[in-house]
N, C-alpha and C positions, 0 to 999 in steps of 0.2 A: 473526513472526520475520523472514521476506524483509522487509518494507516497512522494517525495522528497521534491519536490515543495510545495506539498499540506503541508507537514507537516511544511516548513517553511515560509510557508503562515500564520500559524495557530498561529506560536510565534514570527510573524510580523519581520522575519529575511529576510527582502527583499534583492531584488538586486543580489541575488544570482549566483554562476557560474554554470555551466554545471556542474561540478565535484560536487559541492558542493551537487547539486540536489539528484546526483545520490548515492553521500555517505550516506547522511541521507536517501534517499530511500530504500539502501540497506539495511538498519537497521532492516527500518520497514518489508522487504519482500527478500531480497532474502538472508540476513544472518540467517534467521527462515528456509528458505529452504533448505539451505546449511548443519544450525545444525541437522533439520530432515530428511535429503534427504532418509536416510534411511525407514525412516516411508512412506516417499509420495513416495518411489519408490518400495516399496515393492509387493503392487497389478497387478503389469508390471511385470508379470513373466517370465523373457526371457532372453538371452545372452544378449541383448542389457544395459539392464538397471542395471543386474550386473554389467558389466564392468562400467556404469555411479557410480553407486554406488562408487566399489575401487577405480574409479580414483576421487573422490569427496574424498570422505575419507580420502585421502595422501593431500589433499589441505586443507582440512577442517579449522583445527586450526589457520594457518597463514591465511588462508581468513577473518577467523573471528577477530582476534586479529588486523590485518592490517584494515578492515574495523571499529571498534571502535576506532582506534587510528587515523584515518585517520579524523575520525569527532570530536574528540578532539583537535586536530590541528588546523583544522578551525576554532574550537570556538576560541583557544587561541590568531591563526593571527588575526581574525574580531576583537575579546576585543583591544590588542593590538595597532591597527591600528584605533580605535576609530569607527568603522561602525557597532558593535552590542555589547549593554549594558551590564551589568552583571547581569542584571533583565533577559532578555530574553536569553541569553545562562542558565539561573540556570532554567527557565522554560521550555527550551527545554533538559535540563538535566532529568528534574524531570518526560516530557514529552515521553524520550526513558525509561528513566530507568520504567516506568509504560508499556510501549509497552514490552520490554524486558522480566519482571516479569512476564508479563501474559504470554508470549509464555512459558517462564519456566514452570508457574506453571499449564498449560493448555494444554500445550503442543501447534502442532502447529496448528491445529484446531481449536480450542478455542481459543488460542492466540490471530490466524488472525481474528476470528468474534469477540471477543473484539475490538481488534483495530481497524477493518474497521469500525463498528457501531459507538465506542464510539470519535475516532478521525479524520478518514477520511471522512467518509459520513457529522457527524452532520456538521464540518467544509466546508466540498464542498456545501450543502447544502446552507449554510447561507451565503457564500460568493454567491454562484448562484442567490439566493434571493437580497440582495445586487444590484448585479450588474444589475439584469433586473428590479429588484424597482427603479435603477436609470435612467434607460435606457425606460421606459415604464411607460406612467401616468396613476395612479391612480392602478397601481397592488397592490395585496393586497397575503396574506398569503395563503387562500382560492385557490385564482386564481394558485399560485405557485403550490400547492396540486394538483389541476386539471389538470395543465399541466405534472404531472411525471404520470397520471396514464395512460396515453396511454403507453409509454415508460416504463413503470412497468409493465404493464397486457402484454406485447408483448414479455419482456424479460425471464416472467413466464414460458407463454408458449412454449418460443423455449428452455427454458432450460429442463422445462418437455418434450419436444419433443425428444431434445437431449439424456435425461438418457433412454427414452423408447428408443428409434433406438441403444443405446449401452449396454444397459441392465447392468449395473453393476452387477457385484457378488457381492461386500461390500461396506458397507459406504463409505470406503478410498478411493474405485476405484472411488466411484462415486462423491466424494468431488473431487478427482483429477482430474477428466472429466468435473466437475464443474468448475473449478482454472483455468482450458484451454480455454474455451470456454468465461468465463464471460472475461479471460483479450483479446481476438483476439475480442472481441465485443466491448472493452471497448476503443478501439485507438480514434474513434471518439473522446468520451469524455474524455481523456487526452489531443487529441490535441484543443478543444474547451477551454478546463480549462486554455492551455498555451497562448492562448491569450485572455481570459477573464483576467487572471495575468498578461500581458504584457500592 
């Protein structure tokens, strides 16, 4: 739902429904999941996550092909029905299909810190600034900077605390330990963002 929002934030495709949210969100993050699952579940070595495994795998294709169609649709309803241009569906096109290309060519690791860097963050970012420069006089860039670094130095160190108390064996285990943690911390800040957008 956030990844959703944020990203039709980002191509000023407001007004958005629930579904709507959560299809372009799936794009950005759990259709990357879904295509790798095998890669992010592989360090989880256990009956449990086999079985997740084969039974993602019988779903896989139609997940993935139903969730792209699923967001093509909407663009065509919204054109159609006159509530989103042909400007900003062709830049939310140009928008997945770059989110896309990089999980391809990066796999999903690189993918995802592609996208999160180059589209989710700088965009949450500026919208944040935004809404508390309008909300607070005389804020400035500066001040913005100073307020993430409590919130930055705190999230460092529970994540370093985190990989120490679970010790990874490999990068993947510990990216994946990573992926869990940063999003069960991150609810605040989705539901803060959904009414900062509302």
């Amino acid at each position: 739902f956030h990844f959703g929002q944020e990203m039709l934030e980002e191509y000023e495709l407001t007004q958005s429904s629930l579904v709507e949210k959560l299809l372009f969100g799936s794009v950005c993050i759990i259709l990357p999941l879904v295509h790798y699952h095998q890669n992010i579940l592989s360090p989880i070595n256990n009956e449990s996550a086999s079985y997740l495994i084969d039974y993602i795998e019988k779903f896989k294709w139609p997940f993935i092909l139903t969730n792209i169609l699923g967001v093509l649709v909407v663009m065509v309803i919204k054109q159609q029905k006159g509530k989103w241009s042909s400007k900003q569906i062709l830049k939310a096109l140009i928008g997945l299909g770059q989110i896309l290309i990089g999980y391809w060519l990066l796999g999903f690791i690189g993918g995802f810190t592609i996208y999160f860097l180059l589209h989710h963050s700088k965009n949450s970012f500026s919208h944040q600034f935004d809404w508390l420069n309008s909300r607070i006089k005389d804020y400035s860039i500066t001040k913005f900077l100073i307020d993430l670094v409590p919130f930055s130095a705190l999230s460092i160190a529970g994540l370093g605390l985190t990989m120490w108390f679970f010790n990874p064996e490999s990068f993947d285990a510990a990216f994946l330990i990573a992926l869990v943690i940063i999003s069960a911390v991150s609810v605040p800040h989705a539901l803060l963002c959904n009414r900062m957008y509302d």
